[in-house]
Structures are given as C-alpha cells and as structure tokens.
N, CA, C and O of each residue as an XYZ file, in Angstrom:
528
protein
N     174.913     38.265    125.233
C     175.692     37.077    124.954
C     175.030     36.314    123.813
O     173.855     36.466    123.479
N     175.754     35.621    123.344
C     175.038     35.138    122.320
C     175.190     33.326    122.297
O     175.796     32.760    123.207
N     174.623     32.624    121.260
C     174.332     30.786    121.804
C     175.960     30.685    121.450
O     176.682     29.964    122.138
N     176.402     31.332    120.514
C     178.051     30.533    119.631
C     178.921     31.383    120.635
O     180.035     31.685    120.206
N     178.572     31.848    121.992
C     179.545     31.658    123.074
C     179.943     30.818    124.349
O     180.827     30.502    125.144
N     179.013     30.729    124.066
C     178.756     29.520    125.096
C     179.339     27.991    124.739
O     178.938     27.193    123.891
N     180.354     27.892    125.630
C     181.190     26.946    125.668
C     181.109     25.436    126.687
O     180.813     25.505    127.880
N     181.300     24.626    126.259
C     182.052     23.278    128.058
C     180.584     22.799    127.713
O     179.965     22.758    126.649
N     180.216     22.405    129.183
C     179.139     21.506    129.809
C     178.222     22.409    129.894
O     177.086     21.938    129.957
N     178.327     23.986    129.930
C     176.911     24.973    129.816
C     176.142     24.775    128.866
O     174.940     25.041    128.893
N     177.181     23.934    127.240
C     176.286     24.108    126.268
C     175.040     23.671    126.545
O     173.957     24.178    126.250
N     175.393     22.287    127.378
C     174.257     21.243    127.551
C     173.232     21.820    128.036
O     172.169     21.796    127.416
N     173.364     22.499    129.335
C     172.177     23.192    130.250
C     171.434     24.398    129.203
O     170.212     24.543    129.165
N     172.210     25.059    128.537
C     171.555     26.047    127.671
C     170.769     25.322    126.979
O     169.538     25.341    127.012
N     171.632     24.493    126.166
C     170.803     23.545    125.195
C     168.820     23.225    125.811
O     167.691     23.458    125.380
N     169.468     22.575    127.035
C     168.193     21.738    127.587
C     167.274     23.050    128.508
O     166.363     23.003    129.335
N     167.912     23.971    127.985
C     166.723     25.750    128.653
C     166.041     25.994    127.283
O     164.924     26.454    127.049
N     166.705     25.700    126.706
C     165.579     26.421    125.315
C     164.955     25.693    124.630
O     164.064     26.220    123.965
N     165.184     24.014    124.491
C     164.134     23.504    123.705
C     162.709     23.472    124.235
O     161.977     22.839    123.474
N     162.131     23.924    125.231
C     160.734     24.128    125.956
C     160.263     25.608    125.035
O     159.490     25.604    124.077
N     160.835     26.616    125.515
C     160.527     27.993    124.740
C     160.577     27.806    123.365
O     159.637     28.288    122.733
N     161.665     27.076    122.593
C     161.397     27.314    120.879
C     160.588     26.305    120.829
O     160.030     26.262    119.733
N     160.123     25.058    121.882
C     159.442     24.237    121.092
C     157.844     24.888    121.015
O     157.266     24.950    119.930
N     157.371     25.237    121.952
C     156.140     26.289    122.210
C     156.097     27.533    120.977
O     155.078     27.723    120.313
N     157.066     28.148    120.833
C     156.945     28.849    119.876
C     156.546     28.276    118.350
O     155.740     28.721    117.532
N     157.372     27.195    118.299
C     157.133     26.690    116.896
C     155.605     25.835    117.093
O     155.071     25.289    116.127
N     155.236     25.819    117.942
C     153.809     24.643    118.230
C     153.087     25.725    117.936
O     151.950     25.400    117.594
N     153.333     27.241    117.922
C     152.013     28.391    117.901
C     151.927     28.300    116.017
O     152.970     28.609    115.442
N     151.249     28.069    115.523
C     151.291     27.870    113.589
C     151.422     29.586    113.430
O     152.298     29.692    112.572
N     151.024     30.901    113.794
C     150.909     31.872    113.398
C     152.609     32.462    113.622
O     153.057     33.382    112.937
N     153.484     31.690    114.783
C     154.514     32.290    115.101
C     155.781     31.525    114.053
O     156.831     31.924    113.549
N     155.019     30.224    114.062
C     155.953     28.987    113.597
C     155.920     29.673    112.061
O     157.009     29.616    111.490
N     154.901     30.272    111.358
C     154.728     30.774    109.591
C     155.711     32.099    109.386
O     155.928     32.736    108.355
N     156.263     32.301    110.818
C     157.352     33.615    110.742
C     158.571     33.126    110.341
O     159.490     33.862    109.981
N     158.621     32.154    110.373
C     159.918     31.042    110.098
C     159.700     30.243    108.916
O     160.262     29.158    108.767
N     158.922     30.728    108.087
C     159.198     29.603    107.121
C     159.805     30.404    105.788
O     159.611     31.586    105.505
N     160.467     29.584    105.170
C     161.006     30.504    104.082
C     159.814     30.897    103.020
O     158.889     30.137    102.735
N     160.008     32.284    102.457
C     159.290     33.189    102.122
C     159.936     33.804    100.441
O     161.094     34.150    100.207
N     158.939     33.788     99.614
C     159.471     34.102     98.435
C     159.431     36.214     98.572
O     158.429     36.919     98.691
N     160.536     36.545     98.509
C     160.499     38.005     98.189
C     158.922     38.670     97.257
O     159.023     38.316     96.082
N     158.027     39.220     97.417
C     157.500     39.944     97.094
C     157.537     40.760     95.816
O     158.405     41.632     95.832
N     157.023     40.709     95.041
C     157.601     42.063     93.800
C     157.559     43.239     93.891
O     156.764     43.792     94.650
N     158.322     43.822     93.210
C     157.914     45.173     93.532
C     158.559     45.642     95.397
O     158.301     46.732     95.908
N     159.314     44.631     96.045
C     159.434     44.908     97.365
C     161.015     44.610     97.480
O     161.450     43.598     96.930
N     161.836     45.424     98.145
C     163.263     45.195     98.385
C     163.511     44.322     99.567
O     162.621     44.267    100.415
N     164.450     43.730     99.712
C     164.811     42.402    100.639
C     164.679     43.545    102.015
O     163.935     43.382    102.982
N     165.574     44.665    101.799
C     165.462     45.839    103.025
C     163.852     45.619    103.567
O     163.694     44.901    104.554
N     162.821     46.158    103.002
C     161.557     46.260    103.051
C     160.710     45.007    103.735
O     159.928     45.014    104.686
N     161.262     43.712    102.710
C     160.497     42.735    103.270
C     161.006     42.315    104.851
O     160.411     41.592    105.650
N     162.269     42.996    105.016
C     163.453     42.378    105.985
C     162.511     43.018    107.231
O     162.160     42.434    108.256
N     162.281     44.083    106.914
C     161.508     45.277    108.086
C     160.175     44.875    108.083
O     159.769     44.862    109.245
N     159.352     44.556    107.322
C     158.103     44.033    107.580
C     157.944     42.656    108.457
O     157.056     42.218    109.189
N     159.116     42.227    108.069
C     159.060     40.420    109.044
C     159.533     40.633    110.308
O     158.939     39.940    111.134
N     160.538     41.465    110.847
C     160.964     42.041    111.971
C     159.818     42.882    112.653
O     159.620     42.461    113.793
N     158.984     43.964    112.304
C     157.622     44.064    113.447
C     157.035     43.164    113.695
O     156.770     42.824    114.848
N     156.541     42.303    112.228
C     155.516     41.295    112.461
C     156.228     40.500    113.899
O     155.937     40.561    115.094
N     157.149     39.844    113.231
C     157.940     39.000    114.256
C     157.887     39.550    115.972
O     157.594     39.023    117.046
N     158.294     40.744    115.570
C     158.377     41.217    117.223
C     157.561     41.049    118.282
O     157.634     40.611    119.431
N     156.318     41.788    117.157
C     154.710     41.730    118.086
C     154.389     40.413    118.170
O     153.744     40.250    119.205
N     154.534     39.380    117.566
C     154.094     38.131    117.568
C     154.918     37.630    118.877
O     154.352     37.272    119.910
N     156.217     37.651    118.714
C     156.898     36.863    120.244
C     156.630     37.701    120.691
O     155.575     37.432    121.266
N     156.982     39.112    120.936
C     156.928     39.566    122.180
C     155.939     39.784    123.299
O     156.167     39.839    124.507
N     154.399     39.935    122.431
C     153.283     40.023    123.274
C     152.490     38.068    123.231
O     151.851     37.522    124.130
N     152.782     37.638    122.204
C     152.453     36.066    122.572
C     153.072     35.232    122.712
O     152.697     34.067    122.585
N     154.329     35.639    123.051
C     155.379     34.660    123.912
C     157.016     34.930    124.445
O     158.174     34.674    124.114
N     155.850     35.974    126.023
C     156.759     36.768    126.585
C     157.570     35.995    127.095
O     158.776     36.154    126.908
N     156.955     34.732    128.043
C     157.543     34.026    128.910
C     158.744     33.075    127.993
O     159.938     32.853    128.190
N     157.711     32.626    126.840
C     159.053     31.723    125.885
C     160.355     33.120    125.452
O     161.505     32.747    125.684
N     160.275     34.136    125.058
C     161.060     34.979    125.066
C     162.165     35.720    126.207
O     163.294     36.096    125.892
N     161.651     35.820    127.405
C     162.019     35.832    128.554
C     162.967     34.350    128.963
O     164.164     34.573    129.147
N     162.559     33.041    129.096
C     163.291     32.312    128.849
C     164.610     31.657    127.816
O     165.506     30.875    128.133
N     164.366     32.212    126.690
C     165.160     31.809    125.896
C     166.724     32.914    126.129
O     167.879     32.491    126.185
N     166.284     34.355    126.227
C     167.224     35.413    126.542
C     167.695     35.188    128.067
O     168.730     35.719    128.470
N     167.076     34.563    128.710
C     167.697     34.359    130.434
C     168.806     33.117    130.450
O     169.932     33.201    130.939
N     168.262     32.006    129.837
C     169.060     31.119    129.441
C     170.722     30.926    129.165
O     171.684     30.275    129.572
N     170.363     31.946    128.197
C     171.697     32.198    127.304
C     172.660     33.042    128.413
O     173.679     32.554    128.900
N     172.127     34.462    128.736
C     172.722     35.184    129.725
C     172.883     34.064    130.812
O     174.063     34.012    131.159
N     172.216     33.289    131.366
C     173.308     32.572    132.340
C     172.756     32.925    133.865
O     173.372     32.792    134.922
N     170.830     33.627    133.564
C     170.584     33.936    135.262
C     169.045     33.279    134.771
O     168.638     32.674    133.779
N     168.489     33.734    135.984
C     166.888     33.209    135.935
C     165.910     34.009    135.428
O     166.011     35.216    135.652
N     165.154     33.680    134.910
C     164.140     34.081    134.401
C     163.428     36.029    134.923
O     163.042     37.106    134.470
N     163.685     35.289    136.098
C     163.347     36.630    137.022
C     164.244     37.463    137.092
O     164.017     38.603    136.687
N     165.670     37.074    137.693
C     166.820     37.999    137.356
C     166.508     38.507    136.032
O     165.882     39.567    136.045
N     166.748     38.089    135.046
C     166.858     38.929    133.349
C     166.017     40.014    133.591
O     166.285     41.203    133.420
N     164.369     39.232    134.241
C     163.092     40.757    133.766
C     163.432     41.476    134.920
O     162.492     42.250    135.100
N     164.576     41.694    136.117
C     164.803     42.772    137.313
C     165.669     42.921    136.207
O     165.142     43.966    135.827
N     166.250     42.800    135.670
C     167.189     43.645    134.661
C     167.030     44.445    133.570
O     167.717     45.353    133.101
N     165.516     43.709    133.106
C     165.468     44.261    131.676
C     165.215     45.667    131.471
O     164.589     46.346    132.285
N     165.746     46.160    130.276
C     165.222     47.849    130.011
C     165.361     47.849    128.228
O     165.747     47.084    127.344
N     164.877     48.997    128.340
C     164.565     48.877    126.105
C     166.115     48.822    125.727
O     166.321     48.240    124.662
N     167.089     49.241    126.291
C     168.488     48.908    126.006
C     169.083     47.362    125.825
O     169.696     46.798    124.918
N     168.643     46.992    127.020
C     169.034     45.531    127.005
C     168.280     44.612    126.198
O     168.729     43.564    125.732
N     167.131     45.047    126.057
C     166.451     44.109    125.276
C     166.858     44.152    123.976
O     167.151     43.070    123.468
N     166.956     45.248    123.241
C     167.168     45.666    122.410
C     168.746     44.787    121.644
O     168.903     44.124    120.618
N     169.707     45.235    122.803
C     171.258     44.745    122.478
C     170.986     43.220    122.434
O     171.386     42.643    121.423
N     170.034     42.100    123.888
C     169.993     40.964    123.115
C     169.403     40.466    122.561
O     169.622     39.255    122.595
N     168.036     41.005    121.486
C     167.934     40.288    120.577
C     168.240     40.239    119.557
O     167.985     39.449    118.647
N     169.235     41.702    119.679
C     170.203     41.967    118.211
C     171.390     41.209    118.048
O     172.124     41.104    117.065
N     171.449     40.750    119.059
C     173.005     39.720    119.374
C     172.056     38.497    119.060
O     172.200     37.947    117.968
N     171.237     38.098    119.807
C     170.224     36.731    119.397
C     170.073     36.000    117.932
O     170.397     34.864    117.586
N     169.375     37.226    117.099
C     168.920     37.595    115.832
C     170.308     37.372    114.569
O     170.230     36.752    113.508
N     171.503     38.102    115.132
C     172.521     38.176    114.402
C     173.329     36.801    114.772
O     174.500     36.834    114.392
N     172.906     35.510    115.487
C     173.812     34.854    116.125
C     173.676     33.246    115.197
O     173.149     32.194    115.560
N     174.256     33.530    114.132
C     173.717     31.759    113.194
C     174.003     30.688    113.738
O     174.085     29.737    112.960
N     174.229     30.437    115.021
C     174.074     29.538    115.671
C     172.424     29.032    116.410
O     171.800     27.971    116.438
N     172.155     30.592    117.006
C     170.541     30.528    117.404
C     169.765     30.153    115.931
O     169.045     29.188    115.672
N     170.094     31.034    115.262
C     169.227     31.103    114.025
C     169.242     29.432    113.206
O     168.262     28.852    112.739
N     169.961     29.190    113.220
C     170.294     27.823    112.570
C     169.232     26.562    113.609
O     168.209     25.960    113.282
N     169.957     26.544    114.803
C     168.939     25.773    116.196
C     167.181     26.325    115.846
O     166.239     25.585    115.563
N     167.165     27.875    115.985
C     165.360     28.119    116.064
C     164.808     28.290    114.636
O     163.580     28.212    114.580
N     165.499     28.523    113.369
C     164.787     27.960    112.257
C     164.505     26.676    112.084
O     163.355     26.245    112.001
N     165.253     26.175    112.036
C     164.936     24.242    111.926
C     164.598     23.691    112.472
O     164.363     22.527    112.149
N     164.255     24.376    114.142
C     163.478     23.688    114.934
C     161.695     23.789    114.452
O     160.904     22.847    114.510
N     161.346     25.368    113.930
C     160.259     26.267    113.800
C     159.804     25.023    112.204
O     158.725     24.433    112.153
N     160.925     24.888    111.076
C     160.314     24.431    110.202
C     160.295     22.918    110.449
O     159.923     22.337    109.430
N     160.525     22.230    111.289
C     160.519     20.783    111.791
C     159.436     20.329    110.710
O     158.427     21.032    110.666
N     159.530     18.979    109.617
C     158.393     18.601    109.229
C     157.482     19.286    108.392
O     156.262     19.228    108.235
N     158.751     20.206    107.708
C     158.033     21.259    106.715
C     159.110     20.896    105.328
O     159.362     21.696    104.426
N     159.535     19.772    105.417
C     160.486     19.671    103.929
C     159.855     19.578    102.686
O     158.710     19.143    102.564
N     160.425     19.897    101.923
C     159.366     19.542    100.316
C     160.031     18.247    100.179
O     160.923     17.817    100.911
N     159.491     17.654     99.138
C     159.884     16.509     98.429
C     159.831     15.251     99.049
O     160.069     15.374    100.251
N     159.628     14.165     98.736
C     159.532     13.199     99.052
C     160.820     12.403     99.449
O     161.934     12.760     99.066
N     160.628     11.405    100.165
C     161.360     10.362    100.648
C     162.372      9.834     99.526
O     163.573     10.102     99.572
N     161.840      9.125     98.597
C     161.449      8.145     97.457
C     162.361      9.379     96.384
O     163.135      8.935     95.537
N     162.241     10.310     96.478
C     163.023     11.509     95.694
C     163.943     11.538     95.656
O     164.625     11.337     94.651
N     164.571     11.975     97.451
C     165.908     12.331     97.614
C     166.743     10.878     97.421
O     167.955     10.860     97.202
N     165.912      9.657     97.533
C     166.997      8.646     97.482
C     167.301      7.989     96.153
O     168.140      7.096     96.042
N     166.579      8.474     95.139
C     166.275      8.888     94.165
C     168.071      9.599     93.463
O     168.906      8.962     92.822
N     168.134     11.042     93.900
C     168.726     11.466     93.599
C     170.487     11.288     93.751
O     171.575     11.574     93.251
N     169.823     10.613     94.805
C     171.482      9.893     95.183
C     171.807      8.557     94.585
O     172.893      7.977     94.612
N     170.683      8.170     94.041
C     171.542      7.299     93.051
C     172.076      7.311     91.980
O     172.930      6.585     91.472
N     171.331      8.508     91.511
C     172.134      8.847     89.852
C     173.727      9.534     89.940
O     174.343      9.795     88.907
C-alpha cells in the first residue's frame, strides 16, 4: 500500500505512526546525509549513482533502523508492528518498499522531513527577492 492511498481520518493515525520513525531516522546525521540532495558525480550515470544510493540506503535503514523501518511499513499497511514482521518475507518487503520508494507522497513527507533546517540562503535573501 502506499501513503497517497490512504484516505478519511486514517490519514491522521498514519500521519501520527510515522513522524516517530522518520523523525529518528532523520536525527541519525549518517542516515539523514542519504537524503540530502547530491550533485551527480562525473564520469557517473544518474542509473549508477541511482544504484549506489539505493544499497547505501538500504544497509543504512535496514540494519540501523529496523524498528523505524518496520514501523513506518506497518503503519501504512494498516496492522502492528508485529503483525507486518509475522508476515514479512523478501517478497513483501521487497513489493513495499518499492511501492514506498515510488510513492511522492512518502517521498515528499520523508525528504523534507530528513532535510528539515538544511535550506541554503538566507532569511534577508528570500525576502529580498520578493521584492523586486
């Protein structure tokens, strides 16, 4: 399942299941630098860099933040924590974090949560720019 299905008054409860797990994630600086935007590499294809940030990424949540990972995918599915891992298998995991990953609703919520307080430019800039 993915966050941009989730409809009504669940949004809320989903909502208020995952800001604990992404906020922990983004508090880890080594997990939170997986999220920050990244200048392409030379010499390296977007394919390439795309696949290098996806292991990194993996091993990073998956072995240092099983439980925030486990929560965030239980959430969404709509059971407990424990239900999901009596469920889980390399299939399922697999299908939701490819649904997760592909879902610009999550992605939109756990990037901007991850770069919180990472803007360039100044205050004094942007208001700046809106006046001309």
């Amino acid at each position: 399942m993915r966050l941009s299905d989730i409809k009504g008054e669940r949004t809320l409860d989903v909502i208020a299941d995952l800001l604990d797990p992404i906020y922990s994630i983004a508090e880890d600086p080594e997990a939170a630098a997986l999220f920050q935007r990244q200048k392409l590499p030379d010499g390296m294809t977007s394919r390439e860099f795309g696949a290098q940030w996806l292991k990194k990424a993996a091993v990073t949540l998956l072995k240092g933040h099983k439980a925030d990972c486990i929560a965030i995918l239980s959430a969404i599915e709509g059971v407990t924590p424990a239900e999901y891992t009596d469920s889980l298998d390399l299939t399922k995991l697999l299908t939701d974090v490819s649904d997760l990953i592909s879902d610009s609703t999550f992605t939109t919520l756990f990037f901007s949560t991850a770069q919180s307080g990472n803007s360039s430019g100044s205050a004094s800039e942007s208001t700046e720019a809106h006046k001309a």
